[in-house]
C-alpha positions in Angstrom: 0.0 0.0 0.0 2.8 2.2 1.1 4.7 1.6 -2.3 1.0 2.7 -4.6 0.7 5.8 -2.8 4.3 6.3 -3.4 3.5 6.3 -7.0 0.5 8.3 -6.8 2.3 11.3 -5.1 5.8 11.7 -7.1 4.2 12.7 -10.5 1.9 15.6 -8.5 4.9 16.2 -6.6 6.4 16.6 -10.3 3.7 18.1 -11.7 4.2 21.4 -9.1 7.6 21.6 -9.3 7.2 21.9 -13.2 4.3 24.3 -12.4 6.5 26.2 -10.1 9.2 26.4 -12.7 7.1 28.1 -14.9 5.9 30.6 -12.5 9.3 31.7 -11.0 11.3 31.0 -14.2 13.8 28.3 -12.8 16.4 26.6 -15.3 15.3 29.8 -17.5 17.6 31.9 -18.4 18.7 33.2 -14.9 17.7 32.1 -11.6 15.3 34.8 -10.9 13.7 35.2 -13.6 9.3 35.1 -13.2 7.1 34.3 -16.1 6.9 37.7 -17.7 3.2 38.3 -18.2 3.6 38.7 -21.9 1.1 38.4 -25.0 1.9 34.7 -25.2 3.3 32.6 -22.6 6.8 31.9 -23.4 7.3 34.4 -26.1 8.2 38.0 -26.0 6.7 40.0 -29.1 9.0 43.4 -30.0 7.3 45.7 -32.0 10.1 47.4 -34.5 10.9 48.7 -37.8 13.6 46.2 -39.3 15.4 48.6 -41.8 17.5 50.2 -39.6 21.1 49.1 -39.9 23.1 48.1 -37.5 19.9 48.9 -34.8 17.8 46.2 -36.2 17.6 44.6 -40.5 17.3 41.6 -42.4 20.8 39.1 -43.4 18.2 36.8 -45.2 15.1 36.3 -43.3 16.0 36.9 -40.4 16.2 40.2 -38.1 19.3 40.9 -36.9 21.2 43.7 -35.1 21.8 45.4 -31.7 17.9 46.1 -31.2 17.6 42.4 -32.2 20.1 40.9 -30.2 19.4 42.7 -26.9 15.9 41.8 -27.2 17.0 37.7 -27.5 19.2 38.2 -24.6 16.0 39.5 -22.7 13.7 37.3 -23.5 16.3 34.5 -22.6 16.5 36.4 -18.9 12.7 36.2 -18.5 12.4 32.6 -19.6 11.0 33.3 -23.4 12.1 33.5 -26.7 12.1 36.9 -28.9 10.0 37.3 -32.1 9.3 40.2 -33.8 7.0 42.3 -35.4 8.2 44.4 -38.4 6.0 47.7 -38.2 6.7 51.2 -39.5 8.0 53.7 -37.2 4.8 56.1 -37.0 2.7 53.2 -36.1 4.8 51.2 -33.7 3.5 52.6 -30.6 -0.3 52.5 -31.8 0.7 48.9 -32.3 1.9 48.4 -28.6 -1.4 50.0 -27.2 -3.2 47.5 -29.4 -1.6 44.8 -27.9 0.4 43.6 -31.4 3.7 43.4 -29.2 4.9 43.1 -25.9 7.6 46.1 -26.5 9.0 48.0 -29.1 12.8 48.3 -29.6 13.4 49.9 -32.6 16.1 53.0 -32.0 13.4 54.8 -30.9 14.5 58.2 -28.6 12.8 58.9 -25.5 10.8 62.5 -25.9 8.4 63.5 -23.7 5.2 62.8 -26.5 6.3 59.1 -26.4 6.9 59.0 -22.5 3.1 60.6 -22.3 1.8 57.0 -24.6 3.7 54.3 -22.7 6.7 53.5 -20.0 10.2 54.3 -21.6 13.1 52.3 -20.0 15.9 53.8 -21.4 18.9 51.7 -22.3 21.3 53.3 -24.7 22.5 57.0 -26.0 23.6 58.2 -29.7 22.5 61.0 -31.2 21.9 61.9 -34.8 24.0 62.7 -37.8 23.6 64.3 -41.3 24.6 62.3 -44.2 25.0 63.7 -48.1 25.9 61.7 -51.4 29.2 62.2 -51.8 28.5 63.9 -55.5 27.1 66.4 -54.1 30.1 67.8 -52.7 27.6 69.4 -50.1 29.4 69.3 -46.4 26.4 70.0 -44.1 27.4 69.8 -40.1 25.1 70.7 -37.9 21.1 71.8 -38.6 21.9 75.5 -39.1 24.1 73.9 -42.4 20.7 72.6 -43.3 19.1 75.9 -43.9 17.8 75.8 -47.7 18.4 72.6 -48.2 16.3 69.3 -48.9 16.4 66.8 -46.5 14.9 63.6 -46.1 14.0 61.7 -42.9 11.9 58.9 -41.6 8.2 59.7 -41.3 7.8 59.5 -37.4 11.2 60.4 -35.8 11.8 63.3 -33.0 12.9 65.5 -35.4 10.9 67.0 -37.6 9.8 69.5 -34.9 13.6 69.9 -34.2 14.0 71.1 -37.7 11.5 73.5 -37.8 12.3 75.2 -35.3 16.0 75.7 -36.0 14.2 76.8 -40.0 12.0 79.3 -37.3 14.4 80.5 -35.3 17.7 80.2 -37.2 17.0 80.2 -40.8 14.7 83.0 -41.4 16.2 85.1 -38.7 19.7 85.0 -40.6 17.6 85.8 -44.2 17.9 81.7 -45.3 15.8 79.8 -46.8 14.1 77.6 -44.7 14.8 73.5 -44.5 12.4 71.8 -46.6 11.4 68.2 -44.8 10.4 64.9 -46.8 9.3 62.1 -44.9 9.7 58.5 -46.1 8.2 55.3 -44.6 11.9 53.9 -43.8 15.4 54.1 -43.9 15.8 52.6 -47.5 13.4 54.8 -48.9 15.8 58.1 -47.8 18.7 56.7 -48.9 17.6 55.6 -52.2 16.1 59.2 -52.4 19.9 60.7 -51.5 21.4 58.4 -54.2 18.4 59.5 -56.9 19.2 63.2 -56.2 15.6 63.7 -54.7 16.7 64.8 -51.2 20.3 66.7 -50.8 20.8 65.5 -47.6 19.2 62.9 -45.2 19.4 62.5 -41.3 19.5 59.1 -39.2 20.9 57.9 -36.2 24.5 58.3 -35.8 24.9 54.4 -35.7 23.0 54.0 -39.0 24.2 56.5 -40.8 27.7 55.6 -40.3 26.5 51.6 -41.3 25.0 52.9 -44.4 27.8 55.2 -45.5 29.8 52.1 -44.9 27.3 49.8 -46.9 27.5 52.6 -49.8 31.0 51.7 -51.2 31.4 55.8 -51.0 28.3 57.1 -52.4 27.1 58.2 -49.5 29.1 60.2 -46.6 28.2 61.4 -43.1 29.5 65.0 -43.0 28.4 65.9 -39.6 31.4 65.7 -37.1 29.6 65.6 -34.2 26.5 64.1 -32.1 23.9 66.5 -33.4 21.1 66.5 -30.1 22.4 63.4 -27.9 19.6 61.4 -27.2 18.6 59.0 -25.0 17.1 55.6 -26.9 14.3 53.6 -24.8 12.4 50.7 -24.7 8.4 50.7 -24.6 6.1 49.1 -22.7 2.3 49.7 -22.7 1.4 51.9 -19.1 -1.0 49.4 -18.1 1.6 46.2 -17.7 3.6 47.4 -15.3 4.4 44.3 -14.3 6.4 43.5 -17.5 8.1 47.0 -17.0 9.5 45.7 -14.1 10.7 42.5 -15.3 12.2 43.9 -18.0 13.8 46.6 -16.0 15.3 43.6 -14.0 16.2 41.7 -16.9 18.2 44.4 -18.3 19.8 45.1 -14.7 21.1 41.6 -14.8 22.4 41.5 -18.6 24.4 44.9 -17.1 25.7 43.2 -14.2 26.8 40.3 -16.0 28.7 42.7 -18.9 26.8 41.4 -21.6 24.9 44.7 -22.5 27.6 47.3 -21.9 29.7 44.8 -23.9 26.4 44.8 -27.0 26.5 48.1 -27.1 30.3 48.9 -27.1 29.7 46.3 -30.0 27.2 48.8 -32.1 29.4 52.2 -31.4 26.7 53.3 -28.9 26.8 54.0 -25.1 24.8 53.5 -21.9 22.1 56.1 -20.9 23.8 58.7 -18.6 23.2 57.9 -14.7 19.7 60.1 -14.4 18.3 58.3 -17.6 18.9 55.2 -16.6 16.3 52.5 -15.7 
C-alpha cells in the first residue's frame, strides 16, 4: 500500500515543481527570472521597424542587429524567446497599445510625446548625424548647415519639430531659406532618395548612418562631425503592464551586471544612458 501511494504522489509532486518552474522562471535563463506576463506565454513579441542598420535589419530572413540581439538576450533572462513584429515607425507605438507586441525596440529616442503613450526604459544613447551623397560635394554639419536645403528623414522620428524650429528660429532670422522636410516610410526609402538626387541631404541615427555610408562603397558620406542632439534611446512598454516594465527593467539590470549589454553596445558604437536616464 505504502509503495502505490508512493507512486500516486511523485508525479503531482512533479507536476508542481514543473508548475513552479514556470511561475518563478527556474532553469530559464537566470535564476530569478518570473514568467513575464507577456502576450503569449513563453514568447516576447518586439514591435520594430527592421530597416534600420546596425539597430535592427534583415541578413536573409532573419532580423538581426543590436535592437535584435538585446531583445533575444532578454527574452532568454525572463524565460521566453524573442519574435518580432516588423512595423513602420509612426505606427509602432499605436501597435503596442493595441496589444500587437509586448515592446517596441526599434532605436526609438525617448521624448516626452512618447513618455506621455507608454513606459520608456531607457537603455542606450547616440544622437543623430547628417549624411549627403558624396557627388554632391555638399558638407552640411550641424542643422543650421541645413538651412535651404532638402532633406529627407523617416516619417515618425523626433525631429521634424527639431527642424523647424532651427528653419524658425535660425533660418529666417539669418535671411535663409528655410529647410524643406520629406518624410519617407523607412530608412531605404531616404537613402535611395539621397542616391536618386531627390533629397540633398538625409538625417538618421548616428549608428545607422555611419553603417550605411559604410554599406555605400562611398556614395554616400556622413559630414556631420559631431552628435547633433544626444539622445537617450528607450524601450516601450504599454502603461497598463507594469508588471512587464519591471521584469524587464530587471532583466536588463542583470544582462548589465553580468557585462553582456555594456559589452552589445560597445559592439554597435553606442553608449549606456547617462546615470539620471537610466532604468
Amino acid at each position: 500500500m505504502k509503495s502505490k501511494q508512493g507512486k500516486a504522489t511523485f508525479p503531482a509532486f512533479l507536476m508542481a515543481m514543473a508548475t513552479a518552474a514556470a511561475v518563478f522562471g527556474l532553469g530559464a535563463g537566470s535564476a530569478w527570472a518570473q514568467a513575464a506576463p507577456t502576450l503569449a506565454a513563453g514568447t516576447l513579441k518586439v514591435g520594430m521597424q527592421a530597416t534600420y542598420p546596425p539597430f535592427e535589419y534583415y541578413e536573409g530572413d532573419k532580423i538581426v542587429g543590436a535592437d535584435a540581439e538585446l531583445a533575444r538576450a532578454l527574452a532568454k533572462q525572463l524565460g521566453a524567446e524573442a519574435s518580432f513584429a516588423d512595423t513602420p515607425l509612426s505606427q509602432l507605438i499605436l501597435g503596442l497599445n493595441a496589444s500587437r507586441y509586448d515592446i517596441i525596440m526599434s532605436a526609438m529616442y525617448v521624448t516626452p510625446e512618447r513618455s506621455a503613450q507608454a513606459a520608456a526604459i531607457p537603455y542606450a544613447q547616440t544622437g543623430s548625424a547628417i549624411m549627403v551623397a558624396a557627388a554632391t560635394g555638399l558638407k552640411p554639419r550641424t542643422m543650421q548647415d541645413l538651412c535651404g536645403m532638402h532633406l529627407g528623414i523617416v516619417q515618425g522620428t523626433a525631429w521634424v519639430g527639431q527642424l523647424h524650429a532651427v528653419s524658425d528660429s535660425y533660418c529666417k532670422p539669418n535671411g535663409k531659406a528655410e529647410i524643406q522636410i520629406s518624410e519617407f516610410a523607412s530608412t531605404s526609402h531616404v537613402f535611395q532618395a539621397l542616391l536618386s538626387n531627390n533629397v540633398q541631404a538625409g538625417m538618421q541615427v548616428a549608428a545607422t548612418a555611419k553603417a550605411l555610408a559604410d554599406k555605400s562603397a562611398g556614395r554616400v558620406v556622413v559630414t556631420s562631425t559631431e552628435l547633433i542632439n544626444p539622445q537617450t534611446i528607450g524601450i516601450f512598454v504599454r502603461k497598463d503592464n507594469k508588471a512587464l516594465f519591471e521584469a524587464v527593467s530587471r532583466a536588463l539590470a542583470s544582462l548589465k551586471k553580468s557585462g553582456e549589454y555594456p559589452a552589445l553596445l560597445q559592439r554597435y558604437g553606442l553608449a549606456l544612458p547617462p546615470a539620471d536616464k537610466a532604468s
